[in-house]
Residue, then its C-alpha position, 0 to 999 in steps of 0.5 A: x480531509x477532503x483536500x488531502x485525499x483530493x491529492x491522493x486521488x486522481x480526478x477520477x477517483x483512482x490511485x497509483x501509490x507506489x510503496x517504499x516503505x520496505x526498509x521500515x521492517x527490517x527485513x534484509x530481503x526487502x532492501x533489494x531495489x532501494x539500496x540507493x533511496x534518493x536515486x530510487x525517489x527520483x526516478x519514481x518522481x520523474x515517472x509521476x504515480x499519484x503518490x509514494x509511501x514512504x516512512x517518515x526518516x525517508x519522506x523528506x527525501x520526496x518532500x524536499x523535490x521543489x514544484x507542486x506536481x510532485x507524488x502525494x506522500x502516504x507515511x507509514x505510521x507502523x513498523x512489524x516484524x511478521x515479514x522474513x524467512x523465519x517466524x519471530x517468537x513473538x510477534x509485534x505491530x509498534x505505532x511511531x509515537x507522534x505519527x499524525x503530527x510528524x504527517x503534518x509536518x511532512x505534508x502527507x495526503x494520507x497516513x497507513x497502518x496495518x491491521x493483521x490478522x495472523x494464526x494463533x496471534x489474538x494479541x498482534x491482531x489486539x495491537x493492530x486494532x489499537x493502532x487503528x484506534x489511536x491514529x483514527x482519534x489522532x487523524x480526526x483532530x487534525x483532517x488526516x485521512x488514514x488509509x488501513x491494511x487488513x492482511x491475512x496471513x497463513x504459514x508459507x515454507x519461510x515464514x508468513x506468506x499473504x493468505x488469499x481465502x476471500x472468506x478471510x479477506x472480506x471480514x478483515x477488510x470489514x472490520x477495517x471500515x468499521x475501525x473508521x478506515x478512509x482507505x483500505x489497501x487489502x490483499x488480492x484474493x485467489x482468485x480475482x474474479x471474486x474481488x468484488x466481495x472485498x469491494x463490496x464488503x469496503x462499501x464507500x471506502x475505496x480499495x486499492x490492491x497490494x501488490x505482494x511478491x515481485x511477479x513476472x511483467x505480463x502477469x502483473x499487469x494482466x491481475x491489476x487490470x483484472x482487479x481493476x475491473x473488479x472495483x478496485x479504485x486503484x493498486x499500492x505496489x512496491x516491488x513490482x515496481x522497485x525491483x522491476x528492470x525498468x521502474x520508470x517504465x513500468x510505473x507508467x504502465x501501471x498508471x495506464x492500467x488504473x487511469x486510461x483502462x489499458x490493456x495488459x498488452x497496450x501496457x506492456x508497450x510501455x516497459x523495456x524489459 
């Protein structure tokens, strides 16, 4: 396990995992920026974060790039329905059948599952927590670190938005520790400055951020590095990067952010806009 998420994580400790799982949920929305998914991979490749996150029918997209400097791939193991513009009459997380195995076929550093928590929705949140279970047991057989998604969400005008109350964050993020997490990729909370409860509540497990919702360049930046600042170990972002006007560029902006401590302002010098 130590070697896979020695892939994952820089050697000091942080990680840039750019997500492109967004065709998994088949969301229509979702799709805007990965029409083209190899021309997608390639440029992120050429751009170098430390990983991508990708479902297993795509990774080999990422995993047939020939040379050994290439992103660590993170495989998602779960598809759901709780994304769109309109609540579904009932809600689902499915685990893929054989998600660890395929993992190791494909070389992943770190599979993910997501863990959410949803109003009125007892029987999704008992789901997740099975998923969680079964791949924990899967993982250990074979050293497969497992990265966990505890995400609170709330009713938006078009369906389900994130739900920033850091007093709902914290105890899911908890509990994802408590499941067994190697990893968690939580929500940022309202407001930032008290990200260091999440942080805290993950105790030795390391946090990476959600990205969410595309945001505008200096905005983004300035959050992630605000987080950063929080103890977060690192960001998963997908559609501020992918839908971004400049992908390449603002990938490597984000890198500054997380690995050299740069400023939103030096790291905006980065991205053509």
């Amino acid at each position: 396990m130590i070697a896979r998420l020695n892939r994952l994580f820089a050697a000091d400790g942080k990680c840039f995992d750019v997500a492109v799982d967004h065709g998994f949920f088949g969301e229509a929305s979702f799709l805007s920026g990965i029409e083209d998914m190899e021309a997608t991979i390639a440029t992120l490749v050429d751009a170098g974060p430390d990983a991508i996150q990708l479902s297993s029918g795509q990774a080999p997209l990422l995993q047939r790039v020939p040379g050994p400097s290439k992103p660590a791939l993170v495989l998602r193991t779960d598809v759901a329905n709780v994304y769109g513009p309109e609540v579904r009459q009932r809600q689902f997380s499915e685990l893929v059948a054989g998600a660890v195995e395929r993992a190791v076929q494909l070389d992943a550093a770190c599979v993910v599952v997501n863990l959410l928590l949803l109003p009125d929705e007892p029987e999704l949140l008992q789901q997740c927590v099975r998923n969680v279970s079964t791949l924990r047991a899967a993982c250990d057989r074979v050293g497969m670190p497992l990265m966990v998604e505890p995400l609170v969400f709330s009713p938006g005008e078009r369906g389900y938005g994130s739900d920033g109350d850091v007093e709902k964050i914290v105890p899911l993020v908890r509990q994802a520790v408590e499941l067994g997490a190697d990893i968690i990729k939580a929500d940022p909370c309202d407001d930032v400055k008290e990200y260091h409860k999440v942080v805290q509540a993950a105790g030795r497990v390391p946090i990476l951020v959600r990205g969410g919702g595309k945001a505008a360049t200096r905005e983004i930046l300035q959050r992630t590095y605000d987080l950063m600042q929080q103890g977060a170990c690192g960001i998963v972002y997908g559609r501020n990067v992918i839908q971004h006007k400049d992908p390449g560029g603002i990938t490597r902006a984000f890198m500054a952010v997380v690995h050299e401590n740069a400023s939103p302002d030096q790291a905006a010098k980065l991205v053509k806009e």
